[in-house]
C-alpha positions as CSV (number, residue, x, y, z in Angstrom):
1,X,0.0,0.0,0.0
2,X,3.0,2.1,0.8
3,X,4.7,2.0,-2.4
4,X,1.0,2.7,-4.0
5,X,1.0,5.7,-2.5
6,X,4.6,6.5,-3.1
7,X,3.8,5.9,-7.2
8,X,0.5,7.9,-7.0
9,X,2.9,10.7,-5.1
10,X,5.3,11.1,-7.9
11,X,2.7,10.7,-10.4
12,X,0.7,13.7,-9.2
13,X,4.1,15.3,-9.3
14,X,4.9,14.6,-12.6
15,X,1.7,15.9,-14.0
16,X,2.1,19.2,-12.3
17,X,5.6,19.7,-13.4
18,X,4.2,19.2,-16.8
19,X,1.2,21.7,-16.8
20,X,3.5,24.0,-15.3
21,X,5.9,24.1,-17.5
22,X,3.6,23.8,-20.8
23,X,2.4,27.3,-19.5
24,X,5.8,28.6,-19.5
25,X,6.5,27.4,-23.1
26,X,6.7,30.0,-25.3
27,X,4.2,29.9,-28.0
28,X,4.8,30.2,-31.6
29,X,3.3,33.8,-33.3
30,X,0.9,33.2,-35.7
31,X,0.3,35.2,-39.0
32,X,-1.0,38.7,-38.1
33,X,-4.2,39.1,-39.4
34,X,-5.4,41.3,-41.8
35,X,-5.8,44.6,-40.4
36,X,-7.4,48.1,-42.0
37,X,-5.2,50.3,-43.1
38,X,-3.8,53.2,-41.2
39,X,-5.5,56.4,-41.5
40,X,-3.1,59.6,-43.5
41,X,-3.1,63.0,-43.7
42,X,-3.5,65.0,-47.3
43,X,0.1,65.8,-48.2
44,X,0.5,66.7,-51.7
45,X,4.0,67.8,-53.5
46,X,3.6,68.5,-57.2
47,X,-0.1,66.8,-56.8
48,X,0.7,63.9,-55.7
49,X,-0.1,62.3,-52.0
50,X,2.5,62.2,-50.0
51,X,1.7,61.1,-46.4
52,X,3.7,62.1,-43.7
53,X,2.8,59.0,-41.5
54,X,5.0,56.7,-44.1
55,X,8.6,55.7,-44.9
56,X,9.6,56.1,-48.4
57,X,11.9,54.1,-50.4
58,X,14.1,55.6,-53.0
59,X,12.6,53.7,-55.8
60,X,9.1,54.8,-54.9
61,X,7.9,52.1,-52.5
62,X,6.9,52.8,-48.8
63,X,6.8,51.1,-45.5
64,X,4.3,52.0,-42.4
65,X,5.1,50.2,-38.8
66,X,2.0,48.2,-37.7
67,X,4.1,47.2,-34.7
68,X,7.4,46.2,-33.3
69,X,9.1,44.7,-35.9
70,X,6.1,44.4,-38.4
71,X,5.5,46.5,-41.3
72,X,2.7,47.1,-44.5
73,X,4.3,48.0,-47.5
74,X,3.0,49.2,-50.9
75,X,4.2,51.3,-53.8
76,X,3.6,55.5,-53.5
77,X,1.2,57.3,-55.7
78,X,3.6,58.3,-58.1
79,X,5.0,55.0,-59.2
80,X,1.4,53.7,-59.2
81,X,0.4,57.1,-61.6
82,X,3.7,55.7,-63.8
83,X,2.4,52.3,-63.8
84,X,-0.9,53.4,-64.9
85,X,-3.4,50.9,-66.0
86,X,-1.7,47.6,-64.5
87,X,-3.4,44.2,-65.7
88,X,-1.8,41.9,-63.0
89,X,0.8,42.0,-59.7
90,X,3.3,39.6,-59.1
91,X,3.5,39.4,-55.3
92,X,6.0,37.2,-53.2
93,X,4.4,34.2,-51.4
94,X,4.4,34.1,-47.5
95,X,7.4,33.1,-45.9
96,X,9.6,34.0,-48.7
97,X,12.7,36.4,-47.6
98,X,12.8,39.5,-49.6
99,X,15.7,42.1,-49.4
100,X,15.5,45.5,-48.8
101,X,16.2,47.4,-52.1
102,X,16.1,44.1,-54.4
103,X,13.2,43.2,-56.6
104,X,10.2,42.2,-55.0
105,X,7.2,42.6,-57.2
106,X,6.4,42.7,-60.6
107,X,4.1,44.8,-62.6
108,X,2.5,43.8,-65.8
109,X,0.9,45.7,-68.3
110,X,0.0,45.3,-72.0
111,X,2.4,42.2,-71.8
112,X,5.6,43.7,-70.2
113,X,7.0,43.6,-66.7
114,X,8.4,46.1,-64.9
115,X,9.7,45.1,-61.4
116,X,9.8,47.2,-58.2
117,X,12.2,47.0,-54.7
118,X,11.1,46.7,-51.3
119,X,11.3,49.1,-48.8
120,X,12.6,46.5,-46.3
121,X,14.2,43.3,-45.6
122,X,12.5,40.5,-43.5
123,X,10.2,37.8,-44.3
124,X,6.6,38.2,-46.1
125,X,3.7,36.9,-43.7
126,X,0.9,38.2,-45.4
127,X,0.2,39.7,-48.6
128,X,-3.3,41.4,-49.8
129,X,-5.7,39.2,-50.5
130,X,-8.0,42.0,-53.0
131,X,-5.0,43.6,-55.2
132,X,-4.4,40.3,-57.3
133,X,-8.2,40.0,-57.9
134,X,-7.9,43.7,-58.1
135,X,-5.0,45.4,-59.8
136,X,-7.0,49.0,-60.3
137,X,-6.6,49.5,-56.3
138,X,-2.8,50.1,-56.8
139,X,-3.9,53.4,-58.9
140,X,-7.3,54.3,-57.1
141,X,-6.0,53.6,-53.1
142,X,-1.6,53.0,-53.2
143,X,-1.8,53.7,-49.7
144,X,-4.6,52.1,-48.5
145,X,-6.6,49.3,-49.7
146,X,-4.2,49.3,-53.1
147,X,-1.4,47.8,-49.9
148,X,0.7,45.0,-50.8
149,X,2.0,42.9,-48.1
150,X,3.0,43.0,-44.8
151,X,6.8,42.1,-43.7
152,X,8.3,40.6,-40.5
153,X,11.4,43.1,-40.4
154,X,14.3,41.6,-37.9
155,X,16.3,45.0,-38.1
156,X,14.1,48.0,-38.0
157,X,16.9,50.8,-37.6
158,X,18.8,49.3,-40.9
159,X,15.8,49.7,-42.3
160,X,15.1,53.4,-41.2
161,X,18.8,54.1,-42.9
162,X,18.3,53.5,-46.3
163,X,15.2,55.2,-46.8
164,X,14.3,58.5,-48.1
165,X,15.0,60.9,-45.0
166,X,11.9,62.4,-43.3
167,X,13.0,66.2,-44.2
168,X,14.1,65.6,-47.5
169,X,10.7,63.6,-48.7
170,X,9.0,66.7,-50.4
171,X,12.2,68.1,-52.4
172,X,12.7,64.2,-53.2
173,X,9.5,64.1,-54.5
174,X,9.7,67.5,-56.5
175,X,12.8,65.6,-57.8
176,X,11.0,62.9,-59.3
177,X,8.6,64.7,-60.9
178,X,10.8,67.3,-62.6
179,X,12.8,64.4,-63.8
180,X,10.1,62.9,-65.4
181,X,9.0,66.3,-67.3
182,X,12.4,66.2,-68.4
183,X,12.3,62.9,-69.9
184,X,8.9,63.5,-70.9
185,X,7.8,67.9,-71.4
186,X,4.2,67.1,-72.9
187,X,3.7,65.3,-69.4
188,X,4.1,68.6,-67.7
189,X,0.2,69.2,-68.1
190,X,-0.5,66.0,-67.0
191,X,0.1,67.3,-63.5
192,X,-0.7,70.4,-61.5
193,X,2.1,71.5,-59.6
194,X,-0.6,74.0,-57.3
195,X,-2.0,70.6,-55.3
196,X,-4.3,69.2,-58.3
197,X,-4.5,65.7,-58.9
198,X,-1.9,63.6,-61.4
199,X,-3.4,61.6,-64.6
200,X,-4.6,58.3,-63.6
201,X,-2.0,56.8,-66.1
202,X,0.6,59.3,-66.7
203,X,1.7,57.5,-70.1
204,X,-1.7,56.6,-71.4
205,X,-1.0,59.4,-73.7
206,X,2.2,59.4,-75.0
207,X,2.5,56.1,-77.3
208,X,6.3,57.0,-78.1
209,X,7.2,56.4,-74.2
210,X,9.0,53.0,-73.2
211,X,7.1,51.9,-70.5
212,X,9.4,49.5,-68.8
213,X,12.0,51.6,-69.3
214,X,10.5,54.9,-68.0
215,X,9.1,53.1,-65.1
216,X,12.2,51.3,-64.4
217,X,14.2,54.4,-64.5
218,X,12.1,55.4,-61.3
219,X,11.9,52.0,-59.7
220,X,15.7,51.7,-59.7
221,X,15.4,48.5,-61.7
222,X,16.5,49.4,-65.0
């Protein structure tokens, strides 16, 4: 009866030890859930919107912090005015590793690609589930439901290095578009540099333009 007892004893002990210590496990994260977008101000430079809120990328892409170590990422309303009428997006697949200033999506339109960098390096946890169904949100909401994918970053102040400094946004901006009237003059009434609205599809208009090479010019992928 003793040694019953003595089992039963280290049994109960056993089991506690157990429950205890599964509580103390650390648990694995899942997938963030999709979550709204964040809400923006109205800056414009040379019509376009240029959110304050944002990180931008020198090739035209742009990074929000949801949280520690988490970020949404898209493309700014200039590229997506350069892109113009896009017919399908090429997006990386959760749980791929993307690099921050390497290609990461792809573009397509009347059967050519353009590709486009990201605006930080980590691993891709979720990515839009509308924009592939739904291409035209890239031009009609970049910045909110036109958002791309959302990136586990590991190293968010290598990150904050290599993008577009926060007082230097507007003249880089004012930058881009007087580059692109200079590649393209009959484009300068496309846009209205007193805080109206771009063209929906800045090249729509000019048959004579090379696309891809225009918008890769811009997107640092040429």
């Amino acid at each position: 009866m003793t040694v019953i007892l003595v089992l039963v004893t280290f049994l109960i002990f056993i089991l506690l030890d157990w429950v205890l210590n599964r509580r103390k496990a650390p648990q694995v994260a899942a997938a963030p859930a999709h979550t709204a977008p964040p809400p923006l101000d109205s800056s414009y430079v040379e019509g376009f919107l240029v959110p304050g809120q944002l990180s931008y990328h020198p090739g035209h892409s742009w990074a929000f912090h949801e949280r520690r170590n988490l970020v949404r990422v898209g493309i700014d309303e200039f590229a997506a005015a350069l892109a113009g009428r896009i017919e399908r997006i090429e997006l990386p697949k959760p749980g791929r590793w993307i690099r921050q200033g390497e290609r990461a999506w792809a573009l397509y339109r009347d059967g050519e690609k353009t590709d486009m960098v990201s605006p930080a390096e980590g691993e891709i946890v979720e990515i839009n589930p509308e924009i592939a169904a739904h291409p035209e949100l890239l031009r009609q909401d970049p910045y909110g439901k036109g958002w791309l994918a959302l990136v586990r970053v590991m190293d968010e102040e290598t990150t904050a290095r290599n993008m577009v400094p926060r007082g230097l946004i507007k003249s880089w901006m004012r930058e881009a578009v007087g580059r692109l009237y200079a590649l393209q003059p009959r484009l300068a009434g496309a846009v209205a540099a007193d805080g109206g609205l771009p063209a929906a599809d800045l090249l729509a208009d000019l048959p004579d333009a090379n696309w891809r090479q225009v918008t890769g010019e811009f997107f640092l992928t040429a």
